[in-house]
N, C-alpha and C positions, 0 to 999 in steps of 0.2 A: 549587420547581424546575419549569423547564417537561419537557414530553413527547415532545422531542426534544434525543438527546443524540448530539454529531458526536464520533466518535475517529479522529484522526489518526495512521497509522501512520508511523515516521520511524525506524526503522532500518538497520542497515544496515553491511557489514565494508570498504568503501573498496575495491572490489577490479573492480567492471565499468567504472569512470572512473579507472582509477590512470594516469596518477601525479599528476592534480588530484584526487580523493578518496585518502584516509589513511583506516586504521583511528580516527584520534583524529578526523577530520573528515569524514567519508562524504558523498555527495551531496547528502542531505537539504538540507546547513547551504550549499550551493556556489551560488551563483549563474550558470548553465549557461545559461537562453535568458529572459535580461533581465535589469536591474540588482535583481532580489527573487531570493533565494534561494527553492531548491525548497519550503522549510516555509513562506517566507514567503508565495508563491502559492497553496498548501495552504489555512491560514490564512483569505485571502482570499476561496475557494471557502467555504468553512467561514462565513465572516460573511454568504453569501449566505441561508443555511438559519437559522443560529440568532446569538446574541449570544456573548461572548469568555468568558462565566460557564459554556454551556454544550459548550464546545470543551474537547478531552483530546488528547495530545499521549503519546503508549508509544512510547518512547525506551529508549536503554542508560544507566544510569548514566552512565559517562562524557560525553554527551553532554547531560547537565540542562543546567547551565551555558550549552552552545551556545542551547538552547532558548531559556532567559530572557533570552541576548541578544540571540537575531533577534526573539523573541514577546515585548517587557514590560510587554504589559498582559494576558498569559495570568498569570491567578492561579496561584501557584505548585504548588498543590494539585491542579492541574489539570494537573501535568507527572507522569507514572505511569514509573517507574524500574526496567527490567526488570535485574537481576543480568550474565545473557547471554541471547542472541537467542537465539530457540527457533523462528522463525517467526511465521505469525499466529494460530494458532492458540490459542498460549501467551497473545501477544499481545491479546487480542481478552480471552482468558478472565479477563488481568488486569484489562481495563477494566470488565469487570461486576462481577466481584470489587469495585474502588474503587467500583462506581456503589451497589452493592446494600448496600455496608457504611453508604451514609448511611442517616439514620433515617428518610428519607422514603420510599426505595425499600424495600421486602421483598422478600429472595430467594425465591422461587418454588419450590416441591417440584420433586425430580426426575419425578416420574410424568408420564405421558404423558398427554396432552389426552384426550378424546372427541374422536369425531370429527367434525368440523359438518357442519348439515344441507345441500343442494343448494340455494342461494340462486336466486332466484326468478330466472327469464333465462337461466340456466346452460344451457349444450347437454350433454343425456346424454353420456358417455361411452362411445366403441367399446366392440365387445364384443372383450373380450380383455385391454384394456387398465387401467391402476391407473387405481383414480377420482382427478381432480383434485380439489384442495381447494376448497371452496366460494368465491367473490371475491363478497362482500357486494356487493349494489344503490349502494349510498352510505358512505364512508367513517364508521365510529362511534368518536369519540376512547377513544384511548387512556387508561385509569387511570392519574394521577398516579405509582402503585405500580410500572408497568409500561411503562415510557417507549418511546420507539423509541430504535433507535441507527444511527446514521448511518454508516460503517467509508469514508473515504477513505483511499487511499496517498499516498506523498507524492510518488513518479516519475513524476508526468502532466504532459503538458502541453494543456493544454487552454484556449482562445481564448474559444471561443462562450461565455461564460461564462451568459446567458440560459438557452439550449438544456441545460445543463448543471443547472444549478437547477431547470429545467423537468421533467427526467427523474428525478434527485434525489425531485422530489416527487410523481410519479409512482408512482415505489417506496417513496415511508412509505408513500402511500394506502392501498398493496397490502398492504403490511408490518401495519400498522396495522386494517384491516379483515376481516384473514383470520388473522392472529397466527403466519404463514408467513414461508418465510427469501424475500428478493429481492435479485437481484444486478443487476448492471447491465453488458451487454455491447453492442459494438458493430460491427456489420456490416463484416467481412474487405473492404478495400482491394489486398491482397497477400498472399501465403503467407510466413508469420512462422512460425517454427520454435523462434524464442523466447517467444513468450506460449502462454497458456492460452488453449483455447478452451470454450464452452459449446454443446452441441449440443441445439437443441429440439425438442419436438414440432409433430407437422405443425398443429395450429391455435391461430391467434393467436384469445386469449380477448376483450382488447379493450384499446383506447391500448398498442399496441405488449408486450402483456405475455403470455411465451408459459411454459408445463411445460417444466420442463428434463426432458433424457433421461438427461444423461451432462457431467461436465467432464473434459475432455482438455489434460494439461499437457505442452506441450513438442511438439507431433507432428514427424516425419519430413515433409521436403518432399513426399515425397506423398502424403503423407494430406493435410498444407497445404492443396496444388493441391486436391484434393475438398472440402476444406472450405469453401476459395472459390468453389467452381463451384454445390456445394450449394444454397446457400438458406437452410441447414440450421444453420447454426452461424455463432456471436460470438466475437466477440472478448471476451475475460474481461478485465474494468479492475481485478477487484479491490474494485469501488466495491459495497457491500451495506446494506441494510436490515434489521432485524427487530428486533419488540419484543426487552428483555432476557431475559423469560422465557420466549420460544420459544428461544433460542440457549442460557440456561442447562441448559434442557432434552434441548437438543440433545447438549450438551456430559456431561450426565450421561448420555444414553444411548449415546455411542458412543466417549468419548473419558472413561471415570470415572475414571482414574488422572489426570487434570489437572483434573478437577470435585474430586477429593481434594484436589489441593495446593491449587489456588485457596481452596477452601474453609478453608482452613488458615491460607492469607495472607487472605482478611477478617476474620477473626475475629480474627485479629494487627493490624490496623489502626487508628491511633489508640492502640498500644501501644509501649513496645521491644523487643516480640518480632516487629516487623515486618519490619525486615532479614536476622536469622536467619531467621526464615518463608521470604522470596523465596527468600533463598539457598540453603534445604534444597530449597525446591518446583523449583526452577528447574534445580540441579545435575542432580536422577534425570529429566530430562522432554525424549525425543524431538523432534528437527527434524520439527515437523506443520505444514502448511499447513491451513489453514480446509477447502479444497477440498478434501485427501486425506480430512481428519479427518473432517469433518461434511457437505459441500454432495454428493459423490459419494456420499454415505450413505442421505443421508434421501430421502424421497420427496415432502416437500411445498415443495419448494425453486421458485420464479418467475423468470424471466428479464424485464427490462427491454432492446427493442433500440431503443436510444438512437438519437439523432438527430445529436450534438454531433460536430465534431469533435474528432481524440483521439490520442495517441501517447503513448507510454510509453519515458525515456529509462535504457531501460537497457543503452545501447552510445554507442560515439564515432559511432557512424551516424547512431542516433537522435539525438543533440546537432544533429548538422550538419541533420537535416531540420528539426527547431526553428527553424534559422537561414537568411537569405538568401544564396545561392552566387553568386561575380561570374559576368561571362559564362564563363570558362573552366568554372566549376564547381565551383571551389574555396570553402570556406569559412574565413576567417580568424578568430582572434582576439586581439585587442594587436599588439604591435609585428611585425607579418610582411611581407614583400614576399617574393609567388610569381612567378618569373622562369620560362619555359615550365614553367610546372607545370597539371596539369590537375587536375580532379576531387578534389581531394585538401582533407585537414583540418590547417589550421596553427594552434594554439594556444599561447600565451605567456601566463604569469601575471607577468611579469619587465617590469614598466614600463622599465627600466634597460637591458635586452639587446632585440636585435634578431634576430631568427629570419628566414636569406636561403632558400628554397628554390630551386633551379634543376636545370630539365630532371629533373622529378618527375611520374608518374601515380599514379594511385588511391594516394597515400601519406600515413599518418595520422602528425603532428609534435607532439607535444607535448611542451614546454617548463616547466618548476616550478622553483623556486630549489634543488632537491637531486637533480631527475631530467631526462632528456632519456628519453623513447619516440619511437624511430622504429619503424613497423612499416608492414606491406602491410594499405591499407585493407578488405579485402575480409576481415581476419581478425581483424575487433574484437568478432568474436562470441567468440573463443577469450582472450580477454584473462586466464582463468583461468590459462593455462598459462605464463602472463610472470608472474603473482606466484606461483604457485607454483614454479617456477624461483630466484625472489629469495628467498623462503622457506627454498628447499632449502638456497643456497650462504651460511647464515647471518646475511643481510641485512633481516632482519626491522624496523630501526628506518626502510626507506626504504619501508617498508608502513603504519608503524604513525604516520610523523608526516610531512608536510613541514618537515623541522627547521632546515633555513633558513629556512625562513617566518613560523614561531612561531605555530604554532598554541597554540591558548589551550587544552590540553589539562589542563595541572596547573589552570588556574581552570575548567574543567568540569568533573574530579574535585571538586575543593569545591568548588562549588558542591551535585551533587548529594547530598555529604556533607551536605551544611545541607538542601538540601530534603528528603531523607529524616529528619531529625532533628524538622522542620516540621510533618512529618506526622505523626508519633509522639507 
């Protein structure tokens, strides 16, 4: 096994892109800004760092199936079947879980490191302030036992592909040399009210790599606004490094009630007490992000201010930035003709139908074989509150499938029926 392992995160309830994501078909599996669906770009990023033996793929159940037909040359074994989404937290914990249950990897004690010495170049540390973890002179590989792991999401969209791999490697170096958590953020364009941000300390150590202070999910437009004017703060991709045994560890000391179950489902793996395992672990175990749980926790955590360009689509907005707008400003897609319409998002998945708008501004159209959304563009950040409305009034199957469309829902369920069977 090599010493670096990528886990792709692909979850996900159908609900910030409805009525083209379904509960049975979420984003991930959608082809949104190119003819490759989101996993399949993922994927792609993913072959830039390692080969397809060591790519992992934490998925819903339901969604195996999807997996093995966008990915078929991802070993099956290599698709990790979460019960219910629990966040990435859960997510993350199940992937060392599979990685540490092989014989090659050893799980690592929960105890706490020593603490390493002040490598040679390092600048003392203000008075006052927590000492920074030492960043070794030259990167020293990593023990076979002890791998790195790579954590992409799968809602990016991301071009620069070079610059991305670039930074990527960046952060094993760091990961790898220092046995610390590293994240990878990107310097605020705009005040996003939707992402996470990470905020640094005042000095860059060296290649862009700075002490986190604090991660902040979600701010208020102005705190936003400061966040951009700052200096001071990333944009949070999501995107992380760290050996397995720093994050095991991590994981035992601040989040032990999912270091329990997990621990629970390795030692079930390779068994048929592996399905009941997930299902008991999974059922008692809180919506925890990585960042609530463990990165706003600890104190030896590294920031990456990447270079690449970057977007994250998780609104009809973000879609349309992905895409090119005519001169009006409008962005189409399939069968649309926009008649005085301006700035506005027209979408059709319906080869067969013809979607007219006229004398339309800032208005978001989207068209499916079971749903029409018309809404006012400027409130696709609230899209929660349209499926929770269909929710309320009983309508739960125009959430859970495009059922005009045929989604391959029932051969996703078996499917991941058989690859849990696979593993066992």
């Amino acid at each position: 096994m090599g010493d670096l392992k990528v886990i792709i995160l692909a979850g996900g309830l159908g609900k910030s892109l409805w009525p083209c994501s379904r509960k049975d078909k979420p984003k991930p599996f959608l082809a949104l800004a190119g003819p490759d669906t989101l996993l399949q770009q993922t994927v792609k990023r993913a072959k830039l760092l390692v080969s397809i033996e060591d790519i992992y793929v934490v998925t819903g159940k339901q969604h195996v199936g999807l997996v093995q037909e966008q990915v078929p040359d991802l070993p099956q074994e290599n698709i990790l079947a979460e019960p219910v989404g629990r966040d990435t937290a859960p997510a993350i914990a199940l992937a060392i879980a599979y990685l540490t249950a092989n014989r090659e990897i050893k799980p690592s004690l929960p105890a706490q490191a020593p603490a390493e010495p002040q490598a040679p170049g390092v600048p003392a540390q203000a008075p006052g302030t927590a000492p920074a973890p030492a960043l070794a002179s030259a990167p020293s590989p990593a023990p076979a036992s002890d791998p790195v792991m790579v954590v992409l999401p799968v809602d990016h969209i991301i071009r620069d592909q070079a610059g991305f791999a670039e930074s990527v490697r960046l952060a094993v170096d760091a990961a790898r040399a220092t046995g610390d958590l590293v994240a990878i953020g990107i310097k605020p364009t705009r005040p996003e009210t939707n992402y996470g941000y990470i905020q640094l300390s005042p000095a860059e150590h060296k290649d862009h790599l700075y002490l986190t202070e604090a991660f902040i999910e979600k701010p208020d437009m102005g705190q936003a606004l400061s966040f951009l004017k700052s200096g001071q703060h990333l944009w949070n991709t999501g995107i992380f490094a760290w050996r397995l045994g720093s994050m095991e560890k991590a994981i035992a000391r601040y989040l032990p009630d999912l270091a329990q179950g997990m621990e629970q489902v390795r030692q079930a793996i390779g068994t048929l007490e592996l399905e009941p395992a997930l299902e008991e672990s999974f059922s008692s175990l809180p919506n925890t992000s990585i960042e609530e749980g463990i990165l706003q926790k600890a104190d030896n955590v590294w920031a990456i201010a990447a270079q690449f360009a970057w977007d994250k689509l998780d609104s009809w907005t973000a879609v349309a930035r992905s895409l090119s707008p005519d001169h009006k400003g409008n962005v189409t897609q399939g069968r649309c003709i926009p008649i005085s319409t301006c700035d506005s998002i027209i979408w059709s998945d319906n080869p067969n139908k013809l979607v007219v708008t006229f004398g339309l501004d800032e208005a978001l159209v989207v068209d499916t074989a079971s749903a029409l959304l018309v809404a006012d563009k400027r409130r696709c950040r609230d899209m929660n509150k349209v499926t929770e409305e269909i929710a309320k009034r009983g309508w739960q199957r125009f959430l859970d499938a495009d059922i005009l469309a045929g989604n391959k829902s029932e051969a996703g369920r078996a499917s991941a029926k058989g690859a849990a069977a696979g593993r066992a």
